[in-house]
FIBA-768789 format. One record per residue: residue number from 0; chain; y, x, z of N, C-alpha, C, O in turn. Coordinates in steps of 0.05 Angstrom, whole numbers. Atoms other than C-alpha are relative to their C-alpha. Last residue first. Layout:
<vobas>
<voba><num>NUM</num><cadena>A</cadena><n_y>Y</n_y><n_x>X</n_x><n_z>Z</n_z><ca_y>Y</ca_y><ca_x>X</ca_x><ca_z>Z</ca_z><c_y>Y</c_y><c_x>X</c_x><c_z>Z</c_z><o_y>Y</o_y><o_x>X</o_x><o_z>Z</o_z></voba>
...
</vobas>
This chain:
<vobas>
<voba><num>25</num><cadena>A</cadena><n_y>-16</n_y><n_x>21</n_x><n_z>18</n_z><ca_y>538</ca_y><ca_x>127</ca_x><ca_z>-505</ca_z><c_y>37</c_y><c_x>3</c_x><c_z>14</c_z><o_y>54</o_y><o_x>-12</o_x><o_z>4</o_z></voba>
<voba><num>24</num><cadena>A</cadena><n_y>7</n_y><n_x>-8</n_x><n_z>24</n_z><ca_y>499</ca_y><ca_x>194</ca_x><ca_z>-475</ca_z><c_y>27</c_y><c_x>-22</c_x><c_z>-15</c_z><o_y>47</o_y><o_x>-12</o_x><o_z>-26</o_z></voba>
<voba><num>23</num><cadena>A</cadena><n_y>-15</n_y><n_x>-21</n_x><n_z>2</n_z><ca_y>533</ca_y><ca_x>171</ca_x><ca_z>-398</ca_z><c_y>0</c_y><c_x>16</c_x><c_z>-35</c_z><o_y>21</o_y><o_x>27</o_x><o_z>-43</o_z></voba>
<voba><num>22</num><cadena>A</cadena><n_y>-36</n_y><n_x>-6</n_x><n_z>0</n_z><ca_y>516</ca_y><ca_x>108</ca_x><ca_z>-411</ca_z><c_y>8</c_y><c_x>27</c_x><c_z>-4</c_z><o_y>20</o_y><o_x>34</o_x><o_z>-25</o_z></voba>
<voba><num>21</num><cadena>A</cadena><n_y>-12</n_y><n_x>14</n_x><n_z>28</n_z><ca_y>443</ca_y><ca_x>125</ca_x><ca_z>-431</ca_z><c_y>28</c_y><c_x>-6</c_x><c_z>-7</c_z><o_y>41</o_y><o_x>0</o_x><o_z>-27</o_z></voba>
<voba><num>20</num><cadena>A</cadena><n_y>5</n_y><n_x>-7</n_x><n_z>26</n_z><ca_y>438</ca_y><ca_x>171</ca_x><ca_z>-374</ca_z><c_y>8</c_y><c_x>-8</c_x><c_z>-28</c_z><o_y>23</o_y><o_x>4</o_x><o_z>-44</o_z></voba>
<voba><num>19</num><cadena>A</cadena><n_y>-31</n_y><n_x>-12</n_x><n_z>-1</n_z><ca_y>458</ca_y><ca_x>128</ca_x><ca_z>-322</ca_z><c_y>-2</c_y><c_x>27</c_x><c_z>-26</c_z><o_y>16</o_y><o_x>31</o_x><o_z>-43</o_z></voba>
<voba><num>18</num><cadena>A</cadena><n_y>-27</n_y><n_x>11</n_x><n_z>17</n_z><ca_y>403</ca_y><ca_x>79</ca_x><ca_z>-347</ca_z><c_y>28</c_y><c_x>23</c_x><c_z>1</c_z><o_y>46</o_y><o_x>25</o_x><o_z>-16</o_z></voba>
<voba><num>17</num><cadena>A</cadena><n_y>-2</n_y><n_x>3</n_x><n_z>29</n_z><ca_y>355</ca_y><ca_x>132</ca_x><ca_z>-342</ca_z><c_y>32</c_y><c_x>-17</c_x><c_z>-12</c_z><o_y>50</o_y><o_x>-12</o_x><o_z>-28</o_z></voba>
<voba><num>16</num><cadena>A</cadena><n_y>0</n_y><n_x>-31</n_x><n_z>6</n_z><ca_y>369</ca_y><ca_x>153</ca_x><ca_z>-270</ca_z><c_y>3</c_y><c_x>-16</c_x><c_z>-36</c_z><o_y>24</o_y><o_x>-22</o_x><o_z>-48</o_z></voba>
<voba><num>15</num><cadena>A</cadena><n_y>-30</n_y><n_x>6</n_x><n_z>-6</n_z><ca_y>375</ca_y><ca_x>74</ca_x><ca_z>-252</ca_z><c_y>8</c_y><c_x>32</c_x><c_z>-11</c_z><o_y>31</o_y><o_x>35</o_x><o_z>-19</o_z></voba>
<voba><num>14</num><cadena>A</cadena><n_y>-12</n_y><n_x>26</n_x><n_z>7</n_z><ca_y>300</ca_y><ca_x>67</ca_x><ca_z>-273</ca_z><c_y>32</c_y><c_x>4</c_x><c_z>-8</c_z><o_y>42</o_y><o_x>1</o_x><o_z>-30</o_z></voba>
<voba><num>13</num><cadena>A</cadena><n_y>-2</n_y><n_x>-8</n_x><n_z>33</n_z><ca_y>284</ca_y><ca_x>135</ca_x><ca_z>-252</ca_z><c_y>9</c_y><c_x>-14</c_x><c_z>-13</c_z><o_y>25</o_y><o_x>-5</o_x><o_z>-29</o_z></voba>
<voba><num>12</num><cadena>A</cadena><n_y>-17</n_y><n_x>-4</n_x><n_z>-9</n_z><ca_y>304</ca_y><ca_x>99</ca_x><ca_z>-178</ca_z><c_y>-8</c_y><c_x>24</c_x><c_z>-29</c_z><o_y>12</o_y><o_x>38</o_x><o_z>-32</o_z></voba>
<voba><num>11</num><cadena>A</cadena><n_y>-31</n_y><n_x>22</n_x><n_z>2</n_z><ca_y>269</ca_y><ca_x>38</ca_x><ca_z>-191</ca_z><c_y>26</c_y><c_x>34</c_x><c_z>-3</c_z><o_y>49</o_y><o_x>31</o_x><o_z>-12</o_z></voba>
<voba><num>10</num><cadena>A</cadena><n_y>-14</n_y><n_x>19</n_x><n_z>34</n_z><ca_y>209</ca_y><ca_x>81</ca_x><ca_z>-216</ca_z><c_y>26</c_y><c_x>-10</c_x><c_z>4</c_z><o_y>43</o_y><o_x>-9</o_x><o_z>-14</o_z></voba>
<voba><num>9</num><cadena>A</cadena><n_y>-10</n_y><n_x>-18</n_x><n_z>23</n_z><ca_y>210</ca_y><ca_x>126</ca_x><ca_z>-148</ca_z><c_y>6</c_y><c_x>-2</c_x><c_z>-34</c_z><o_y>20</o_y><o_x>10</o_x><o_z>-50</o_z></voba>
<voba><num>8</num><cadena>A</cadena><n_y>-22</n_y><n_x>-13</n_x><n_z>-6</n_z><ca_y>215</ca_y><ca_x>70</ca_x><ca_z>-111</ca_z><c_y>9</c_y><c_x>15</c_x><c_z>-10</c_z><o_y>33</o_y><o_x>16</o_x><o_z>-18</o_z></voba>
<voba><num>7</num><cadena>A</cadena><n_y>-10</n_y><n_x>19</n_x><n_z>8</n_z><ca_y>151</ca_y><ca_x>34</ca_x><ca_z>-144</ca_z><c_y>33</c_y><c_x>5</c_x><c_z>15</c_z><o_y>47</o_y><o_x>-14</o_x><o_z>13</o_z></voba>
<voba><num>6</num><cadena>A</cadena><n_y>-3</n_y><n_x>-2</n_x><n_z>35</n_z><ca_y>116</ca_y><ca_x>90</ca_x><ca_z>-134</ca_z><c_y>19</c_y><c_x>-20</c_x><c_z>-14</c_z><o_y>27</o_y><o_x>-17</o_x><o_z>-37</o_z></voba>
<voba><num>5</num><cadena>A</cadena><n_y>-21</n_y><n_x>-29</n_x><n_z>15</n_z><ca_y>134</ca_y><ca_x>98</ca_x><ca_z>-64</ca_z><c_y>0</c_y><c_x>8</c_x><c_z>-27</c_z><o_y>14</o_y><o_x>24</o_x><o_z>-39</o_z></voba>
<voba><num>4</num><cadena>A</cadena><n_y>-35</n_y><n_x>7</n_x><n_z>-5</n_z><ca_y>121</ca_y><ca_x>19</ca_x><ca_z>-52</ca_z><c_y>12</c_y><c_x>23</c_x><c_z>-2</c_z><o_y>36</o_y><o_x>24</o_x><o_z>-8</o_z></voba>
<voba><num>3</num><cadena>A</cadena><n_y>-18</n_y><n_x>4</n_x><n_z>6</n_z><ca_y>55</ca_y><ca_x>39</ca_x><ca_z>-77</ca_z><c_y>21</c_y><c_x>-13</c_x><c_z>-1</c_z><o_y>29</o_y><o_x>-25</o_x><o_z>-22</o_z></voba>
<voba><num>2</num><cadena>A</cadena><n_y>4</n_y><n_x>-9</n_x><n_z>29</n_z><ca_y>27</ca_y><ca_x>95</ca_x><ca_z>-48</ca_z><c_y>16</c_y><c_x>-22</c_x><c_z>-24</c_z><o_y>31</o_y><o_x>-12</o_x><o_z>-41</o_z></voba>
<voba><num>1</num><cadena>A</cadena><n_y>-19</n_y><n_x>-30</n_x><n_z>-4</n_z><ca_y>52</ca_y><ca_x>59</ca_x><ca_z>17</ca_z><c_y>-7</c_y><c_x>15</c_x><c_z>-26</c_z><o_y>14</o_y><o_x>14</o_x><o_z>-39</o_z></voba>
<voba><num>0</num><cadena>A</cadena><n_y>-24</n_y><n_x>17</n_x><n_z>0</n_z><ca_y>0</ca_y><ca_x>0</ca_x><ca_z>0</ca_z><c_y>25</c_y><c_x>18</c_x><c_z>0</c_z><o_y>37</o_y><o_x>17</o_x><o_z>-22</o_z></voba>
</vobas>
């Protein structure tokens, strides 16, 4: 269960990594 709510933390927070990315590219 802890395996994944930290996978699923560390996606939300690649998630928000990527989008800031794309703005920042555009």
């Amino acid at each position: 269960m802890i395996l994944m709510v930290a996978h699923k933390s560390v996606f939300q927070v690649f998630h928000e990594f990527l989008m800031s990315v794309t703005t920042f590219d555009r």
